[in-house]
Rosetta silent file (secondary structure, phi, psi, omega in degrees, C-alpha in Angstrom):
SEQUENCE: XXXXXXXXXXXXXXXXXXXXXXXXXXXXXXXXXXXXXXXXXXXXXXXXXXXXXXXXXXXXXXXXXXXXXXXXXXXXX
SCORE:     score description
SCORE:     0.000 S_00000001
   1 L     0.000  143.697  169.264   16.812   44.565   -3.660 S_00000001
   2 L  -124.733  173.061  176.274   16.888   41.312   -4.952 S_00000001
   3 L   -68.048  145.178 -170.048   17.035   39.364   -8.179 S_00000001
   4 L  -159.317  158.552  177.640   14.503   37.692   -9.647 S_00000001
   5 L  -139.828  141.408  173.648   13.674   36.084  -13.326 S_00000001
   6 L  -139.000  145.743  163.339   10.158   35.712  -14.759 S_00000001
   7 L   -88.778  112.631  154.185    8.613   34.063  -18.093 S_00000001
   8 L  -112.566  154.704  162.361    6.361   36.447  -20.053 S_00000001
   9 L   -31.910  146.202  144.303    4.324   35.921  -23.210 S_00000001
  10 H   -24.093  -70.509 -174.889    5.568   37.814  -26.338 S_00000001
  11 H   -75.638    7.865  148.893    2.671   39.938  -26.272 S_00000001
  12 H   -66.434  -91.420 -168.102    3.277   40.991  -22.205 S_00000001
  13 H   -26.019  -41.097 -165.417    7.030   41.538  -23.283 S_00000001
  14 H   -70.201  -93.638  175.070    5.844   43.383  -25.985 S_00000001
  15 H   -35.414  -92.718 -147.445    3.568   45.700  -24.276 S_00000001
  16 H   -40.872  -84.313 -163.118    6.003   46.490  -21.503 S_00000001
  17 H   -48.340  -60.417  176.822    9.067   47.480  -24.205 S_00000001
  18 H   -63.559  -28.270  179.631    6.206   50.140  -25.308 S_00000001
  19 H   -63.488  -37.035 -168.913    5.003   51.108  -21.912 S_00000001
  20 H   -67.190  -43.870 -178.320    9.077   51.413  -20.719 S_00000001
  21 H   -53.708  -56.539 -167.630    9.563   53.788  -23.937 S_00000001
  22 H   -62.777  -15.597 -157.266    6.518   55.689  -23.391 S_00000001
  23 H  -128.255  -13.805 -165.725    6.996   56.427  -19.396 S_00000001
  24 L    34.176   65.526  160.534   11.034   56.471  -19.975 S_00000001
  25 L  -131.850  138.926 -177.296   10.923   53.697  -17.280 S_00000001
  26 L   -61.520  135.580  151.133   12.753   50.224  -17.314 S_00000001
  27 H    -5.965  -87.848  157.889   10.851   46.708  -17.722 S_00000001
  28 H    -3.473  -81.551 -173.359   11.880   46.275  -14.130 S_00000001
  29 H   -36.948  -83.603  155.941   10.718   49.150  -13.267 S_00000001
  30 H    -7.525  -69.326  169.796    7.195   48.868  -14.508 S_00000001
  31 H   -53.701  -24.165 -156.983    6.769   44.967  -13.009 S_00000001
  32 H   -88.301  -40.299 -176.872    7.727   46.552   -9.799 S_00000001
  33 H   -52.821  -67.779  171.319    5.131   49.421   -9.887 S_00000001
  34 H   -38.708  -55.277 -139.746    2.192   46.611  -10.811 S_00000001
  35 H  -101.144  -35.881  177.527    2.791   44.273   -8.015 S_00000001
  36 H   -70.378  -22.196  171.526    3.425   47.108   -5.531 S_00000001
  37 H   -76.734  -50.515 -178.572   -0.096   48.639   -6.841 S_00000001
  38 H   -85.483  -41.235  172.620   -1.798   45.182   -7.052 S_00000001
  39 L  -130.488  -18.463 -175.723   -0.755   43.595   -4.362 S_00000001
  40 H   -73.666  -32.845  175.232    1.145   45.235   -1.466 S_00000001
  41 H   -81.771  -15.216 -169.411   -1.414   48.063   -1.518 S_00000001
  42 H  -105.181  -29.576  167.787   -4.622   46.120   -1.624 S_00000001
  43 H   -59.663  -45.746  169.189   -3.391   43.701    1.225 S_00000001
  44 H   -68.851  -59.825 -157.864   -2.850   47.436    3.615 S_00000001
  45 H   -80.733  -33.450  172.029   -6.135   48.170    2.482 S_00000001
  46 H   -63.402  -53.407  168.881   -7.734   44.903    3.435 S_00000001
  47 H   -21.093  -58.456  179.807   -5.874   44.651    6.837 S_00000001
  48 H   -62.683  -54.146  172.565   -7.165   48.172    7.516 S_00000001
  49 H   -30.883  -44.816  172.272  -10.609   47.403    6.255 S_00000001
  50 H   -58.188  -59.666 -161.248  -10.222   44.316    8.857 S_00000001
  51 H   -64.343  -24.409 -164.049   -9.225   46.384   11.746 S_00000001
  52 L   -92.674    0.203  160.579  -12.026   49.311   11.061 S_00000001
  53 L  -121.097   13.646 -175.034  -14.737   46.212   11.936 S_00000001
  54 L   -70.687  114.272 -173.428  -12.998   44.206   14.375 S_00000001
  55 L    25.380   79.946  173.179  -15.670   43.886   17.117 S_00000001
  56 L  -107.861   26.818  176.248  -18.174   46.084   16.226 S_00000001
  57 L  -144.509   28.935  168.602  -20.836   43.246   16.962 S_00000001
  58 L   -55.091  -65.259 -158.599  -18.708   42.520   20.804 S_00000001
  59 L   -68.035   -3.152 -169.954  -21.439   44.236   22.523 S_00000001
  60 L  -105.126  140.343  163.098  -24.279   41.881   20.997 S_00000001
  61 L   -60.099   19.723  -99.898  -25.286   38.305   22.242 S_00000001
  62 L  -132.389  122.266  167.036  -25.572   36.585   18.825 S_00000001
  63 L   -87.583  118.318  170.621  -25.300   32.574   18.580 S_00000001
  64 H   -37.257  -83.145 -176.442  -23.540   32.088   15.232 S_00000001
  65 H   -28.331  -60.195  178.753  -25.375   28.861   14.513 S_00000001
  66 H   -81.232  -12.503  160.562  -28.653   29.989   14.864 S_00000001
  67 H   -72.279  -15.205 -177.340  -28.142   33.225   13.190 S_00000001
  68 H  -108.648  -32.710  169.116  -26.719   31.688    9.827 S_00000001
  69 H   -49.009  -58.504 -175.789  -29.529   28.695   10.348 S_00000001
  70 H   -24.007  -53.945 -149.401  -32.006   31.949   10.420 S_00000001
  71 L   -81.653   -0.909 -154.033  -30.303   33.395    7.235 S_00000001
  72 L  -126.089   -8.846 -153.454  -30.534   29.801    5.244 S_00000001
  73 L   -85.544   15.200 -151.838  -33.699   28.622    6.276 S_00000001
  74 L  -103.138   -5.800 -168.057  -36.049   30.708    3.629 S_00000001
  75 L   -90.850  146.789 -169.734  -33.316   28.793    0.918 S_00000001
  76 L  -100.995  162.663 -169.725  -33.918   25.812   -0.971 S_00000001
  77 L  -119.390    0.000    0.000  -31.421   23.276   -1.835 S_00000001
């Protein structure tokens, strides 16, 4: 594991010293849980999300260009 230092607000600092009491978990702890929730987990689910549609439109002919002209032309600018 490694070391790390971060600047919070008072009232982040704050909240956390009640959340650590209330959960009988460290500061630390807490920050680690968030980031691991927020971002390490939502990044596996987008990857996967990627991979369950990766060339499901192989089998189709489709010229990009004129399919996104198609989709633009009814818009006005």
């Amino acid at each position: 594991m490694k070391r790390t230092q971060i600047y919070i607000d008072d009232e982040m600092f704050s909240f956390l010293e009640k959340e650590s009491k209330l959960k009988n978990k460290s500061i630390s702890e807490l920050i680690r849980e968030s980031i691991r929730g927020n971002y390490i987990y939502n990044s596996n689910v987008m990857v996967k999300r990627l991979h369950d549609v990766f060339g499901q439109w192989s089998d189709r002919l489709v010229d990009v260009n004129t399919y996104i002209r198609d989709m633009r032309k009814d818009r006005k600018l």
